[in-house]
MIKELO-937050 format. One line per field, with one value per residue (C-alpha): residue in three letters; x, y, z; chain. Coordinates in steps of 0.25 Angstrom, whole numbers. Layout:
<nodes>
aa	c(ala,...)
xx	c(X,...)
yy	c(Y,...)
zz	c(Z,...)
ch	c(A,...)
</nodes>
This chain:
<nodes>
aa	c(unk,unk,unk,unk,unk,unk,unk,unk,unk,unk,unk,unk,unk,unk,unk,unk,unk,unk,unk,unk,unk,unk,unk,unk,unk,unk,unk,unk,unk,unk,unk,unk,unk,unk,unk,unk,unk,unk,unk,unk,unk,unk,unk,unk,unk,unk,unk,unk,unk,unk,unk,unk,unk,unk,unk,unk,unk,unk,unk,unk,unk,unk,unk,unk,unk,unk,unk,unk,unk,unk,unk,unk,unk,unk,unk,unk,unk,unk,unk,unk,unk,unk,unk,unk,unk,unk,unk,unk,unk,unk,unk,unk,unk,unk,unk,unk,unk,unk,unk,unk,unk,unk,unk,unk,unk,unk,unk,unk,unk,unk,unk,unk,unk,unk,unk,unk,unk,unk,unk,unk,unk,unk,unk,unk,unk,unk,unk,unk,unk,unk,unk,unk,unk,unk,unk,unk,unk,unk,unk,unk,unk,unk,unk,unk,unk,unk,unk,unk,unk,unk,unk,unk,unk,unk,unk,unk,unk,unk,unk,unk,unk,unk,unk,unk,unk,unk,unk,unk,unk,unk,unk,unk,unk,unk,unk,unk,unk,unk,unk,unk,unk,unk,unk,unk,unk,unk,unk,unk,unk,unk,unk,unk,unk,unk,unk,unk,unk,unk,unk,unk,unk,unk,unk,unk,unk,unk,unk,unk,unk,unk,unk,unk,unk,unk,unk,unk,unk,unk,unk,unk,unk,unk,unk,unk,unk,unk,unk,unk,unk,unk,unk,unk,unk,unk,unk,unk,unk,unk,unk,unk,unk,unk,unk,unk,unk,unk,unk,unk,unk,unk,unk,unk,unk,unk,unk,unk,unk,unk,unk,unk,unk,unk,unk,unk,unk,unk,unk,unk,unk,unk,unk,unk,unk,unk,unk,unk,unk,unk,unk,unk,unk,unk,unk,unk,unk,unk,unk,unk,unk,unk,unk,unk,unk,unk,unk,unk,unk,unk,unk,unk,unk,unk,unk,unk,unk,unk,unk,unk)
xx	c(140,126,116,109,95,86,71,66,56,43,35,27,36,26,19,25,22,26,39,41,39,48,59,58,58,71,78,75,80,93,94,93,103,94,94,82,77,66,63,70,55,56,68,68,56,62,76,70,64,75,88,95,88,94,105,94,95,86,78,83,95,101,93,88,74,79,88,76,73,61,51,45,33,27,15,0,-3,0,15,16,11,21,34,27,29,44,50,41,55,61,55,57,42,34,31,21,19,5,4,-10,-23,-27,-12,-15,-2,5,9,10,5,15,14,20,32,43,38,37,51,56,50,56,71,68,63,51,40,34,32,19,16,6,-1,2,-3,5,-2,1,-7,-9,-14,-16,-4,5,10,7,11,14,15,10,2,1,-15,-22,-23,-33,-39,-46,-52,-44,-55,-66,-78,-74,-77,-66,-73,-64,-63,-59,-53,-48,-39,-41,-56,-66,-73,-81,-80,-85,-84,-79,-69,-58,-54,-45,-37,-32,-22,-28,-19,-26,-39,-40,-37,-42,-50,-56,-61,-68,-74,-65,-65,-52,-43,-32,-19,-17,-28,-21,-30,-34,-43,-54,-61,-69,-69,-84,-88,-99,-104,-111,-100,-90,-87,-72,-65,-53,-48,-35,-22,-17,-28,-25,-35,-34,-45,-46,-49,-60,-54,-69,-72,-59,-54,-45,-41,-27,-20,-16,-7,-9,-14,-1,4,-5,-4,-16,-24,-28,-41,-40,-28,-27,-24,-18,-16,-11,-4,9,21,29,21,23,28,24,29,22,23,11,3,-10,-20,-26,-39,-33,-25,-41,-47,-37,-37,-50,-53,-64,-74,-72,-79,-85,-76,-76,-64,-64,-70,-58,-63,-60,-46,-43,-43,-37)
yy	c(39,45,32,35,39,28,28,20,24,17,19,13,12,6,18,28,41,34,29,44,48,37,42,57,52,44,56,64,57,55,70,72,60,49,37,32,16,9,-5,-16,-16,0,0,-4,4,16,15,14,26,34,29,37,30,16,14,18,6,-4,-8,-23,-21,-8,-2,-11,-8,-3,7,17,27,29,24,36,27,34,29,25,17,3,9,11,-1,-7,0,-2,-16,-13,-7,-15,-19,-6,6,16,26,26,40,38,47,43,44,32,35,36,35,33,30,40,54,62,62,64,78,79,69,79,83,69,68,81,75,61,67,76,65,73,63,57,41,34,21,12,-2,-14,-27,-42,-52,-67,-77,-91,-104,-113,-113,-108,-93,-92,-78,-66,-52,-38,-25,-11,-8,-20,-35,-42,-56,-57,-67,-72,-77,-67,-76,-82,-78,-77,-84,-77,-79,-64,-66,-55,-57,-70,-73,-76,-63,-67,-76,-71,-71,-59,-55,-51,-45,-34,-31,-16,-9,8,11,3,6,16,6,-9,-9,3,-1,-13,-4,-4,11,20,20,30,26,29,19,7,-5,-16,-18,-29,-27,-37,-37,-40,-50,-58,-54,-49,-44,-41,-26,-21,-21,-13,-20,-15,-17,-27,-36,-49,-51,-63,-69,-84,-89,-100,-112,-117,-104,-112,-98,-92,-77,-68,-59,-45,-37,-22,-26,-34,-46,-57,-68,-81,-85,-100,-103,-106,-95,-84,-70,-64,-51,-41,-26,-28,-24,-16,-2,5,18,30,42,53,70,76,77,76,69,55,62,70,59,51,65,68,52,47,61,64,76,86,99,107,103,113,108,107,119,124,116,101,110,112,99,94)
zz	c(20,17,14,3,1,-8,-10,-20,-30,-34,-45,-55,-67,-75,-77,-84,-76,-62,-68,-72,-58,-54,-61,-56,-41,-44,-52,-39,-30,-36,-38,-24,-20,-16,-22,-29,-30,-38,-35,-45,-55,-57,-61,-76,-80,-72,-78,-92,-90,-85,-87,-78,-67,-74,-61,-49,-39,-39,-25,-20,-31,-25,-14,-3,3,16,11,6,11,5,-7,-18,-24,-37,-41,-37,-23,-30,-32,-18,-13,-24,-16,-3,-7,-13,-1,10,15,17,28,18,17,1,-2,-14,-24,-32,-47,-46,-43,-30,-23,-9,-3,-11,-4,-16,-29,-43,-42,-30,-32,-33,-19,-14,-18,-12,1,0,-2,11,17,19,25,35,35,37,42,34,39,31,31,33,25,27,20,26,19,30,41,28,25,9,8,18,13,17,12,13,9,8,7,-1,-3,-15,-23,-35,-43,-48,-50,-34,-21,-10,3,15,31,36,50,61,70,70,71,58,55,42,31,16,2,-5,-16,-7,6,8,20,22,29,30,19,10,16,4,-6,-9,4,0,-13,-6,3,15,24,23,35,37,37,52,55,60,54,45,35,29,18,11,-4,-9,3,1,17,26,34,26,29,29,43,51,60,70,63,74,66,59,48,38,27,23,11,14,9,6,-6,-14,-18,-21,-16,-18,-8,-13,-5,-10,-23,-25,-20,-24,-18,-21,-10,-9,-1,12,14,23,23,35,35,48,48,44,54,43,39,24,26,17,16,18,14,16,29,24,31,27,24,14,6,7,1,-10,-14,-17,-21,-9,-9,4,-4,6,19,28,36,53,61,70,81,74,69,81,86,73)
ch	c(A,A,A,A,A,A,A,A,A,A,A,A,A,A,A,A,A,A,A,A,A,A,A,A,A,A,A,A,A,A,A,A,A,A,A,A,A,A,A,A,A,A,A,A,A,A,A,A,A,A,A,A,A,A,A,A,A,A,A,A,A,A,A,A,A,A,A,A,A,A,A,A,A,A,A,A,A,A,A,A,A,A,A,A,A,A,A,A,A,A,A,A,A,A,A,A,A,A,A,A,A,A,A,A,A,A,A,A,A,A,A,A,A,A,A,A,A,A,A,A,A,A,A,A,A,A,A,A,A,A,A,A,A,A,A,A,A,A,A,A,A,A,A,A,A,A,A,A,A,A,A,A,A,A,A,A,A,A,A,A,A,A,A,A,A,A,A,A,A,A,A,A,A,A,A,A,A,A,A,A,A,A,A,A,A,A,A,A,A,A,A,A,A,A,A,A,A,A,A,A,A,A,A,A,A,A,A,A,A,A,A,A,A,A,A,A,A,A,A,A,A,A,A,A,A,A,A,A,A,A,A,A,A,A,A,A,A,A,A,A,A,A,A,A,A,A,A,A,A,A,A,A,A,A,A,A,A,A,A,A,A,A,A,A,A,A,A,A,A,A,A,A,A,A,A,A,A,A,A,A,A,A,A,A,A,A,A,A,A,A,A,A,A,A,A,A,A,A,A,A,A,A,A,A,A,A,A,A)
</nodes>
């Protein structure tokens, strides 16, 4: 007996043109025999929009996470750190297709998505492993919270009129203590995104690393930090600033910091895949993103070709 195919589809159903794309990718996939699935928050909004996809199953109800094969994510980069978070459980790729802004975790953009869909069926597409980050959260000797990330990790300050007063450590060892409105600790994925607002460098994806970036410091030395991946870098909340902070994970996740607690944050041992169909270069995907002038390159002389 053949096992059937299932990937599950993502999108953001709360807006009107995503849920639209979300109901052609499933109506294509059960035209060419595979089985679509939408996590259990989709499938109201998707139902009611197309009845004839009323009886599709229902990830968790009728699909568990490790028989997909794949996960088709339509919408902008919060989507896809959304299914990212959905289907941490399974080892099945997200091939994103972005109908945001910026998008960069997406591989196609809404023009493209019958192709992207051509290419899933085939099973046309190479897989990419991306860094993520374990995050433990200690108060004292006790484990208050433990979860993980796939950009970033941020301590920030919950009140506005109050300063954070943090202890950054690696490896270890005291490295400086500040006031500041937040640190952010990065994987290279999300070098391009929070840490990059706040000034962090971009660092591609093949970069194996971690990252530090203070979020308005109050400091001399306060600039952001790469460090290997094998690093273990945790920030205090000093006890003696009596306030208090909250950990986002991805721009989700809250979770309120007392003072006094610590954040403890190492790569992670389980990657996000993403799926990839296009072979362009990271360059490329930097260029056509943030929109960056290259008029009047002349391209490598035949020499640096030659040598690649």
């Amino acid at each position: 007996m053949t096992t059937p195919r299932r990937i599950l589809v993502v999108s953001h159903t709360w807006r009107e043109h995503a849920l639209a794309a979300g109901v052609e990718v499933c109506r294509r996939l059960i035209a060419a025999g595979v089985d679509p699935v939408v996590p259990a928050e989709e499938h109201g909004e998707l139902a009611a929009s197309a009845p004839d996809l009323a009886s599709i199953a229902v990830l968790g109800r009728d699909v568990v996470s490790r028989e997909l094969e794949l996960v088709i994510v339509v919408g902008g980069d919060g989507t896809i750190l959304r299914a990212a978070e959905i289907a941490r459980d399974s080892e099945a790729p997200l091939l994103g297709v972005n109908l945001g802004h910026v998008g960069f975790l997406a591989e196609a953009e809404r023009e493209d998505l019958a192709e992207v869909i051509r290419h899933a069926l085939d099973r046309d597409y190479t897989v990419e492993e991306r860094m993520t980050l374990e995050v433990r959260v200690k108060g004292g000797d006790e484990v208050l919270y433990e979860t993980w990330a796939l950009n970033e990790v941020s301590i920030e300050k919950a009140s506005r009129e109050r300063m954070l007063e943090v202890a950054v450590e690696i490896d270890r060892r005291p490295l400086s203590t500040f006031g500041c409105d937040g640190v952010v600790v990065s994987t290279p994925t999300g070098s391009t995104a929070y840490a990059f607002s706040a000034g962090g460098p971009v660092v591609w994806p093949s970069v194996e690393a971690l990252l530090l970036v203070p979020l308005s410091a109050h400091a001399l030395f306060a600039r952001p930090l790469v460090v290997g991946p094998e690093s273990a870098l945790a920030v205090e909340l000093l006890e003696r600033s009596n306030t208090k902070g909250v950990l986002w994970c991805d721009g989700r996740r809250p979770f309120d910091l007392p003072p006094g607690s610590r954040v403890v944050v190492r790569r992670s041992p389980k990657p996000v895949l993403l799926a990839r169909v296009s072979n362009a270069p990271f360059t490329d995907r930097l260029v056509g993103k943030f929109d960056l002038p290259v008029a009047g390159w002349r391209g490598p002389d035949d020499e640096e070709g030659q040598r690649g």
